[in-house]
Z-matrix of the N, CA and C atoms (Angstrom, degrees):
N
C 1 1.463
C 2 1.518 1 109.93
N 3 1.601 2 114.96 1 142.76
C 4 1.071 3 112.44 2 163.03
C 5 1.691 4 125.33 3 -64.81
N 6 1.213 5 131.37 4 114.84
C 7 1.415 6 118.18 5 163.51
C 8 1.744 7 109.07 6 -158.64
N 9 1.531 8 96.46 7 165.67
C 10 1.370 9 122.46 8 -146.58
C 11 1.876 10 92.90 9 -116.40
N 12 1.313 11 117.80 10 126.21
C 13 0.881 12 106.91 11 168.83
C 14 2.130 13 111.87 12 -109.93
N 15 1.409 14 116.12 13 129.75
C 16 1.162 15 113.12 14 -164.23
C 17 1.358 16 97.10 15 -149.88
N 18 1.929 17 104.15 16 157.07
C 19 1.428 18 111.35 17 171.07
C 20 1.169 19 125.65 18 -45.21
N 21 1.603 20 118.74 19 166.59
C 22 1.538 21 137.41 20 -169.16
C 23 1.569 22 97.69 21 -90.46
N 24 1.285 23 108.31 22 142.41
C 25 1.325 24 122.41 23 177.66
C 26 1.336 25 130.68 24 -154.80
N 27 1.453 26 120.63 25 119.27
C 28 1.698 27 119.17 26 -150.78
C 29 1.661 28 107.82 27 -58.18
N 30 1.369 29 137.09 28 8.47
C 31 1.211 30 137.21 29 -178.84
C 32 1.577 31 95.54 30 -89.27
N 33 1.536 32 121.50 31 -20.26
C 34 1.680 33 117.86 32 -149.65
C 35 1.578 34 82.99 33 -110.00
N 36 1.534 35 141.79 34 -14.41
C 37 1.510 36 133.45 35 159.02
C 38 1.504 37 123.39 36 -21.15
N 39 0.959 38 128.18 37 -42.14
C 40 1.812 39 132.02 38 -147.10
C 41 1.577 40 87.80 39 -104.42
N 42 1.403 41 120.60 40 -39.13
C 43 1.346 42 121.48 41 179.86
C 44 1.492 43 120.35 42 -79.72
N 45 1.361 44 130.11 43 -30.37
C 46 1.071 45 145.90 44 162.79
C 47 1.585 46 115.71 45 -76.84
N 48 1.138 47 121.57 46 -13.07
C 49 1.678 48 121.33 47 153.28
C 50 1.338 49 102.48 48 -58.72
N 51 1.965 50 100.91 49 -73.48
C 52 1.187 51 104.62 50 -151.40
C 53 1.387 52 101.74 51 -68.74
N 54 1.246 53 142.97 52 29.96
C 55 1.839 54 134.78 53 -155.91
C 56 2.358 55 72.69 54 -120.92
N 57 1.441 56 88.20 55 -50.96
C 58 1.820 57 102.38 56 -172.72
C 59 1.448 58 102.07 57 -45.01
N 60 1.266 59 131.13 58 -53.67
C 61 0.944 60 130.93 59 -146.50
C 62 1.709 61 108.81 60 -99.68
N 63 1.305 62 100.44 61 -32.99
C 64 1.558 63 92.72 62 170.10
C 65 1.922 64 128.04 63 -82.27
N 66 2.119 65 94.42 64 -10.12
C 67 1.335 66 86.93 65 164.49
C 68 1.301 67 124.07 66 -84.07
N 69 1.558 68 125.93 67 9.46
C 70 1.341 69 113.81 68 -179.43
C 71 1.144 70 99.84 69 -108.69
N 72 0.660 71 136.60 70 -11.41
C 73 1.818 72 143.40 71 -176.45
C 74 1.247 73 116.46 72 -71.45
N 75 1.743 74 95.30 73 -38.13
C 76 1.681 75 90.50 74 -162.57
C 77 1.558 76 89.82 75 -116.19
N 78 1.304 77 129.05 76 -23.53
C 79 1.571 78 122.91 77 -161.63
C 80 1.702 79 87.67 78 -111.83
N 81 1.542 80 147.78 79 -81.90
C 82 1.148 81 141.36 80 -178.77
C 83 1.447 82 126.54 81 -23.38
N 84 1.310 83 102.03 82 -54.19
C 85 1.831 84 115.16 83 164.80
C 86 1.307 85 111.52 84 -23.17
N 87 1.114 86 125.52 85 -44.44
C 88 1.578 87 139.49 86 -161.72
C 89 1.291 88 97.39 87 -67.00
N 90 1.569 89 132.92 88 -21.38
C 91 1.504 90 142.18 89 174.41
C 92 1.322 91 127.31 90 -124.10
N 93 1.239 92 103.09 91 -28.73
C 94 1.441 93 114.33 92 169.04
C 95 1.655 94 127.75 93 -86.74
N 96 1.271 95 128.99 94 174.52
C 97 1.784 96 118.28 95 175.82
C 98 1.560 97 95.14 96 -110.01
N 99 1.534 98 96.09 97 152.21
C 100 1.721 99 106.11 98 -172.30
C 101 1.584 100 105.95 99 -54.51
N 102 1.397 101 127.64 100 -37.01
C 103 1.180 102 113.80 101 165.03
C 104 1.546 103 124.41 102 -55.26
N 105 1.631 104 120.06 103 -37.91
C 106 1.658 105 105.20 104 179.60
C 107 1.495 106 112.45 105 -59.83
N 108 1.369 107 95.76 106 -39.23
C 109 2.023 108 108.52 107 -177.22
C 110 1.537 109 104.32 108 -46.27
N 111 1.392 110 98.52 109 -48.74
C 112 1.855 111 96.87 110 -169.29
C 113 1.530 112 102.95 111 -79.57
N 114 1.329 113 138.10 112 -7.75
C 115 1.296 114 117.85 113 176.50
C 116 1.344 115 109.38 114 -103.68
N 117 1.758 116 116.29 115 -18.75
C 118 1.517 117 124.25 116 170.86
C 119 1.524 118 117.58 117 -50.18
N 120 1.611 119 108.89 118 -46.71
C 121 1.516 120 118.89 119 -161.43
C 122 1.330 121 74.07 120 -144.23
N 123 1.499 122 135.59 121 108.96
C 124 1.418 123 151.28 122 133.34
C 125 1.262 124 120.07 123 -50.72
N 126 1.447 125 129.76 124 172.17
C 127 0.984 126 143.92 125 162.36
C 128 1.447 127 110.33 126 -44.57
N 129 1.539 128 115.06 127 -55.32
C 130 1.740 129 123.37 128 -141.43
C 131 1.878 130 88.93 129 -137.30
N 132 1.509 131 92.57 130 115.40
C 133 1.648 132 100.69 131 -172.66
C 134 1.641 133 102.12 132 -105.32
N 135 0.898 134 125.97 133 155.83
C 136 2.042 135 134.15 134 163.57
C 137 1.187 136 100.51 135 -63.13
N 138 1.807 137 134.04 136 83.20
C 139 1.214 138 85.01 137 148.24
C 140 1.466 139 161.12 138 -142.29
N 141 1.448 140 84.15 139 72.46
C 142 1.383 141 118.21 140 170.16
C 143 1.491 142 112.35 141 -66.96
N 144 1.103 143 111.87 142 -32.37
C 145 1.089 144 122.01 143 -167.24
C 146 1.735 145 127.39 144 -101.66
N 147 1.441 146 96.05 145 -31.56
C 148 1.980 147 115.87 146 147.83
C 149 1.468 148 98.34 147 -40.14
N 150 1.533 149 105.46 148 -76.58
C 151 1.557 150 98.30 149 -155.46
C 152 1.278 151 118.16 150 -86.61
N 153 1.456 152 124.09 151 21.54
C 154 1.558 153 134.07 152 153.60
C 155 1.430 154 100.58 153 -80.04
N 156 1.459 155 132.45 154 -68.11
C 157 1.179 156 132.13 155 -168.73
C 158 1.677 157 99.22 156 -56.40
N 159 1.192 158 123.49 157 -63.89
C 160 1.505 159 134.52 158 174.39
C 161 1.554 160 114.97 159 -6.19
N 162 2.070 161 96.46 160 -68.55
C 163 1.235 162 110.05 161 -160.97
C 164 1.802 163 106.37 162 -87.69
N 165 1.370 164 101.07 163 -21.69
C 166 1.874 165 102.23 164 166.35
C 167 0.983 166 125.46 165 -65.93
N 168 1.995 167 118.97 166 -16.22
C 169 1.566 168 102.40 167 -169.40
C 170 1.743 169 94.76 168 -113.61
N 171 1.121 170 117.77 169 -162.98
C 172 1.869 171 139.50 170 160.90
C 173 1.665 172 78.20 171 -57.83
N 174 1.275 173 120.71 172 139.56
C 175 1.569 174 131.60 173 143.53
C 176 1.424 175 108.20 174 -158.30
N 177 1.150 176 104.63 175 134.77
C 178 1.492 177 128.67 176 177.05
C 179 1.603 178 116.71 177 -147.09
N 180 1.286 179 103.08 178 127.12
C 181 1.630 180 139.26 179 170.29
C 182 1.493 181 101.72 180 -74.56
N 183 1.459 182 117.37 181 137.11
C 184 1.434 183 142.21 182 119.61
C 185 1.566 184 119.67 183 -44.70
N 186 0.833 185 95.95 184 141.52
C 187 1.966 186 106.35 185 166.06
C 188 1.154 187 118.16 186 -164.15
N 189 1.134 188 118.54 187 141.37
C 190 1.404 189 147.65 188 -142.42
C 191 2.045 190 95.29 189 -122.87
N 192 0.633 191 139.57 190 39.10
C 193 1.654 192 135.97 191 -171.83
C 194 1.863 193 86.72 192 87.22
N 195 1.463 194 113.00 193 -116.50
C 196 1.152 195 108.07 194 -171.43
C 197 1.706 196 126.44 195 -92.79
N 198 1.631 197 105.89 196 0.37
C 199 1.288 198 119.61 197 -175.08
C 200 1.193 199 106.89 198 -86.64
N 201 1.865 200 120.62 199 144.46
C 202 1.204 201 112.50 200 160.74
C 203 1.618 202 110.14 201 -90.07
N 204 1.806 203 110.03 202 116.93
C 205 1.538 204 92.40 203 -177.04
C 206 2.112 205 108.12 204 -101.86
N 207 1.355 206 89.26 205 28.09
C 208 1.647 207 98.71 206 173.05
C 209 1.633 208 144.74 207 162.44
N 210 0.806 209 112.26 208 119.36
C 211 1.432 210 114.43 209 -161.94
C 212 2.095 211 128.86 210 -93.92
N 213 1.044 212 119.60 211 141.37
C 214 1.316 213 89.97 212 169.29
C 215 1.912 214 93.72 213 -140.93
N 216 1.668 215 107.69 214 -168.50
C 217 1.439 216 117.91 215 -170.85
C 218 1.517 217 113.88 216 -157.66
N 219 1.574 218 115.94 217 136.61
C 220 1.422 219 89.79 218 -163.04
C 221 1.956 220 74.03 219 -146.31
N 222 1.219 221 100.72 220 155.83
C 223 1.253 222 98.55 221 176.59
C 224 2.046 223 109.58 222 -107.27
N 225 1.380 224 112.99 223 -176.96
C 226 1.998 225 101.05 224 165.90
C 227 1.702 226 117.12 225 -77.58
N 228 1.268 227 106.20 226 -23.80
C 229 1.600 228 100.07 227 179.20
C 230 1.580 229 109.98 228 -83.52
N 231 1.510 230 113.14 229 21.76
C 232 1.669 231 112.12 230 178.95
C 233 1.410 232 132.97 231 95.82
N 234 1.361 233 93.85 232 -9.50
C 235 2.000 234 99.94 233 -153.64
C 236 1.802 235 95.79 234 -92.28
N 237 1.198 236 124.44 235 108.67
C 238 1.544 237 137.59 236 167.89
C 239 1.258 238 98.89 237 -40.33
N 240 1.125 239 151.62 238 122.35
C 241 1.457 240 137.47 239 160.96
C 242 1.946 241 119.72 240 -88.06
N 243 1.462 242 98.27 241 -51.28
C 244 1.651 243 107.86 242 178.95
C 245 1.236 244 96.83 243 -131.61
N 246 1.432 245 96.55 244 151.05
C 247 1.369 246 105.65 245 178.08
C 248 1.956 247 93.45 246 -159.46
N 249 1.154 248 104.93 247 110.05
C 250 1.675 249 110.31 248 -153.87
C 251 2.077 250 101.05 249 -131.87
N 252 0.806 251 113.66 250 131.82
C 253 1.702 252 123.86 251 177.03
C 254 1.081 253 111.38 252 -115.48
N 255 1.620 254 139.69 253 149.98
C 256 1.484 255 146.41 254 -171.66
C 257 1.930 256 95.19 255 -89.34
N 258 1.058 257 108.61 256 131.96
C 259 1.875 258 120.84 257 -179.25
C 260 1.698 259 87.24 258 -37.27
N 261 0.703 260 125.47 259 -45.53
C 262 1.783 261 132.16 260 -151.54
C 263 1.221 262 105.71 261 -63.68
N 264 1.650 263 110.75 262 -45.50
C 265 1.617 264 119.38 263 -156.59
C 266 1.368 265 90.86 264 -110.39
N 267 1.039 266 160.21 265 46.37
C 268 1.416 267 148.01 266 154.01
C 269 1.394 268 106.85 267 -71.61
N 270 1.614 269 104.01 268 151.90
C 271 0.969 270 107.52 269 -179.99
C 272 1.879 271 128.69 270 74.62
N 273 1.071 272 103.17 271 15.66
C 274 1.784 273 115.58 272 -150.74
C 275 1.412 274 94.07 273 -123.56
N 276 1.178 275 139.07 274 10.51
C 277 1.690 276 141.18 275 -168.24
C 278 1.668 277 103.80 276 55.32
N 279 1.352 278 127.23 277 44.34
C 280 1.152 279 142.08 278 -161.93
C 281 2.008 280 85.22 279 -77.94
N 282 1.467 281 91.52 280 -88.03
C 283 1.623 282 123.55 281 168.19
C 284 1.329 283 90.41 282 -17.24
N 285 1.586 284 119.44 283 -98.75
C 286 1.268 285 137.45 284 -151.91
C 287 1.755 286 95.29 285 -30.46
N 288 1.095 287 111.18 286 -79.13
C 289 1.431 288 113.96 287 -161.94
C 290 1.639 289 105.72 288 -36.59
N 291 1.428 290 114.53 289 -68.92
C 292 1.529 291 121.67 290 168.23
C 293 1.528 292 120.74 291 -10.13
N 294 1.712 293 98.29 292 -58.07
C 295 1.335 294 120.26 293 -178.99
C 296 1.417 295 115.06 294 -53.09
N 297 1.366 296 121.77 295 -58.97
C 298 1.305 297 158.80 296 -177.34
C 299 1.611 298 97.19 297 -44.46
N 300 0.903 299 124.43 298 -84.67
C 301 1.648 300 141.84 299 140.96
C 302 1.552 301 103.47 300 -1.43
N 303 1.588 302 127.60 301 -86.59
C 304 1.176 303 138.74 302 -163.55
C 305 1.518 304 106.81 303 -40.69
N 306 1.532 305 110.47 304 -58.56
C 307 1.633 306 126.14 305 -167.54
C 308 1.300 307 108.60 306 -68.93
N 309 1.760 308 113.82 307 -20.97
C 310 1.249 309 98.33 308 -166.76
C 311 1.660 310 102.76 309 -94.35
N 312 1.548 311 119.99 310 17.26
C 313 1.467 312 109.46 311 -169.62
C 314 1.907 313 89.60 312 -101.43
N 315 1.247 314 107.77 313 15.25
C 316 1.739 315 102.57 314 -165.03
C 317 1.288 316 122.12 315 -120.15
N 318 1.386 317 120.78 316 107.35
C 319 1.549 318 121.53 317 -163.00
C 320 1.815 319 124.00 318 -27.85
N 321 0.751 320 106.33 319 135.21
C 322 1.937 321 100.59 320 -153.11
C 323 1.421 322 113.66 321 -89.92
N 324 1.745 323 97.82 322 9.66
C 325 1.511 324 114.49 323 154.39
C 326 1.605 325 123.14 324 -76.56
N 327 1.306 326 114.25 325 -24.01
C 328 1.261 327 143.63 326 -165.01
C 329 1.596 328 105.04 327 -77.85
N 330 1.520 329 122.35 328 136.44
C 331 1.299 330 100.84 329 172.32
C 332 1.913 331 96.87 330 -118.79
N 333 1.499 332 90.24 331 152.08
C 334 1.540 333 90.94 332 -158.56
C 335 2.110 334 101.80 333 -86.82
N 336 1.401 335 102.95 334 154.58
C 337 1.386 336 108.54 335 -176.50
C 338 1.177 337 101.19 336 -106.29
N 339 1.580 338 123.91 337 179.77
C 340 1.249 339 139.78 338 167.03
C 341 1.090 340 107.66 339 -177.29
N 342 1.941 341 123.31 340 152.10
C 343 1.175 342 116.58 341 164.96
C 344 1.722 343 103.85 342 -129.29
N 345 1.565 344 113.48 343 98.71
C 346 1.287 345 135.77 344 156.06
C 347 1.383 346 144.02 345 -23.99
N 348 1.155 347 119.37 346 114.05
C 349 1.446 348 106.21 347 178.76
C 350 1.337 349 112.85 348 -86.39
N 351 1.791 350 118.59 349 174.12
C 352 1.187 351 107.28 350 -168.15
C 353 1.706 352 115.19 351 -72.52
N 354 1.763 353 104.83 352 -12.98
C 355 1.143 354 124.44 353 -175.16
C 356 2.044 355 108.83 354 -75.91
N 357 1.112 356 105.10 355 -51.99
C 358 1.681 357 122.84 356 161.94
C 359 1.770 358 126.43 357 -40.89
N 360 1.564 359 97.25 358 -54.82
C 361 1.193 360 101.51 359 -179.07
C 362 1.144 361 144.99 360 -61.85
N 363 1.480 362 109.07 361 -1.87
C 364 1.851 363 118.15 362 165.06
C 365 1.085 364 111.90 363 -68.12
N 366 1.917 365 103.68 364 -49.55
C 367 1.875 366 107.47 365 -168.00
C 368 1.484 367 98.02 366 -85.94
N 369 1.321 368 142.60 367 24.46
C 370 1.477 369 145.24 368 127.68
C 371 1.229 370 124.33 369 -81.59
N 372 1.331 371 135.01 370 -28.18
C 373 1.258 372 140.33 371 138.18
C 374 1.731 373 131.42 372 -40.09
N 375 1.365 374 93.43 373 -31.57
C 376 1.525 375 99.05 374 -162.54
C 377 1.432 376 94.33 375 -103.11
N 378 1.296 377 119.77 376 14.26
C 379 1.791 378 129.64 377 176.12
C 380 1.077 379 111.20 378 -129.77
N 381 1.709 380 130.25 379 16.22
C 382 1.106 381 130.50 380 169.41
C 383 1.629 382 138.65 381 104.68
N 384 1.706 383 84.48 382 -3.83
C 385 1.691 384 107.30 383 -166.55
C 386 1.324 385 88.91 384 -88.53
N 387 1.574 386 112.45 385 155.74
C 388 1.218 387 140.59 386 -173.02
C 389 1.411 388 108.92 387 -128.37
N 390 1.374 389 120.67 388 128.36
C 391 1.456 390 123.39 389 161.49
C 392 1.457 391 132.65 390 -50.59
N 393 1.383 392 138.55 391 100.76
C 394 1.432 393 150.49 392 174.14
C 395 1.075 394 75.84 393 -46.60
N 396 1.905 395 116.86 394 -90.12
C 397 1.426 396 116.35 395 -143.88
C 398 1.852 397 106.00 396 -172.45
N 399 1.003 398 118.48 397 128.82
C 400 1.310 399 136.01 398 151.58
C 401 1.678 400 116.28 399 -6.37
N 402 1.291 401 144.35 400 124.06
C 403 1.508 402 119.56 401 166.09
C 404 1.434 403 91.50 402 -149.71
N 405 1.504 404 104.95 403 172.07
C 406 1.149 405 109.94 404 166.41
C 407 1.366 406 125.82 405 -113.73
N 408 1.320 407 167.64 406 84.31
C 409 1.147 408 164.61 407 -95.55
C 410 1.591 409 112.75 408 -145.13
N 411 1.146 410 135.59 409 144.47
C 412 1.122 411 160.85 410 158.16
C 413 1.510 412 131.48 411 -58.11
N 414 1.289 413 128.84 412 107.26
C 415 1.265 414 122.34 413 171.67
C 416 1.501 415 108.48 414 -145.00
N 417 1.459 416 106.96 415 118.29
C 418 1.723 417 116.65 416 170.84
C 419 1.343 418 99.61 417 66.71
N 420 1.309 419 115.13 418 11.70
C 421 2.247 420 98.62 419 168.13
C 422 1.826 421 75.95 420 121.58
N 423 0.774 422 143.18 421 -59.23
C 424 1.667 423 145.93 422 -153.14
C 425 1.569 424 111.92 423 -80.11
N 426 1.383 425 121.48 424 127.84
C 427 1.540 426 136.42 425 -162.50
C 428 1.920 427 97.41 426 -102.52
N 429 0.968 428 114.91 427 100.65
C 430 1.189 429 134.90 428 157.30
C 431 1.776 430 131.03 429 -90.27
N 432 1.808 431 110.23 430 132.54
C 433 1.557 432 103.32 431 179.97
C 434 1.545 433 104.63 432 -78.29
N 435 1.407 434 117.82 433 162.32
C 436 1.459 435 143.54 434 153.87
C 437 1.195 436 125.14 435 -165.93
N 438 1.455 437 108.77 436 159.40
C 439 1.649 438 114.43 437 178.18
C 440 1.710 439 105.49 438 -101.52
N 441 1.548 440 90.13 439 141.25
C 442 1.403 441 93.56 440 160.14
C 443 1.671 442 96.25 441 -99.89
N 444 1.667 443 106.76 442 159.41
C 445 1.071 444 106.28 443 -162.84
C 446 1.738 445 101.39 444 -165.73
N 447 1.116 446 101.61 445 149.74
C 448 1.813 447 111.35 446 -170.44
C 449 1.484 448 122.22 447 -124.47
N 450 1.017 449 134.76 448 170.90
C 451 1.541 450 136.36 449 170.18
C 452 1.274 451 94.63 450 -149.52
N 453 1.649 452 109.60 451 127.25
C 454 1.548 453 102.07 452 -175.39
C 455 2.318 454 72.74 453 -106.24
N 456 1.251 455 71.91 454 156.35
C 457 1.467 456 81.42 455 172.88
C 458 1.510 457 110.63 456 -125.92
N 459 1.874 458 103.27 457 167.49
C 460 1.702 459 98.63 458 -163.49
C 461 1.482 460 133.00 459 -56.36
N 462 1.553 461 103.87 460 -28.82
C 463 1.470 462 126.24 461 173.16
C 464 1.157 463 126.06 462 -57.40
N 465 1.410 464 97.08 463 -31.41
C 466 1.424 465 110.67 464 -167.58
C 467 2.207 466 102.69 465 -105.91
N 468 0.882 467 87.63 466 -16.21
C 469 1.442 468 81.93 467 176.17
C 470 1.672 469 114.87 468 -104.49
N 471 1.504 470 125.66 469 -17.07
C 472 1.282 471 123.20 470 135.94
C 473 1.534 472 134.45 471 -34.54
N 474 1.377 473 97.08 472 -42.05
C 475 1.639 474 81.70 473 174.80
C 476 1.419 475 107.07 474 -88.08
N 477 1.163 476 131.21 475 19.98
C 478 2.154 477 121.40 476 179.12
C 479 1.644 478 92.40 477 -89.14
N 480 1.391 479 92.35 478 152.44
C 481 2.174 480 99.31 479 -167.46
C 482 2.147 481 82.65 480 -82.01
């Protein structure tokens, strides 16, 4: 596929909800129960508050000509926050590239975080990340699994005695 990977921009918000919300619905489901889906990605999102977190961290969009077919978010202390693909493009090195992108805006002393879904955590596996640990987490009243999960990287694991 053709696509462009480029900065975050509060015009690309409304599309990157709805990109959020239709990948858990239709691709997460596959692991999750229709109730976690509906309390994961609700009806009614902040977002005031998307594009505060959005515009504070590294974020960069996919695009497809004029579609965004994916998004990710990374903050300076390392921690990946979203990392989201359009139902359409899965599987397409959509993610990867995003990813690729994300880690590389992060001092390479730094080891990067994430917290994984059960759906996520292969193609975090298959990039080197390692499982901290299992948790169960909270969203809107509803107890959902995920991994927290790390990538120590080479820079950063050179300097440990």
């Amino acid at each position: 596929i053709d696509m462009e990977i480029r900065p975050y921009n509060a015009d690309d918000l409304v599309e990157i909800i709805n990109l959020f919300r239709a990948t858990i619905h239709l691709i997460n489901i596959k692991d999750y129960t229709q109730e976690q889906v509906d309390a994961w990605a609700p009806d009614f999102i902040d977002k005031e508050k998307w594009n505060k977190t959005l515009s504070e961290h590294h974020t960069f969009v996919a695009v497809n000509g004029d579609v965004i077919i994916g998004f990710g978010d990374i903050d300076d202390s390392g921690y990946l926050d979203r990392l989201y693909v359009h139902h359409d493009y899965q599987r397409r090195g959509v993610a990867t590239l995003i990813c690729t992108k994300l880690e590389s805006m992060i001092d390479a002393n730094l080891t990067i975080m994430t917290h994984a879904s059960i759906t996520a955590k292969p193609f975090f596996e298959n990039r080197g990340y390692k499982v901290v640990k299992e948790q169960i987490v909270e969203r809107n009243g509803v107890s959902l699994k995920n991994f927290i999960m790390k990538l120590d990287r080479p820079a950063a694991m050179m300097d440990k005695p």
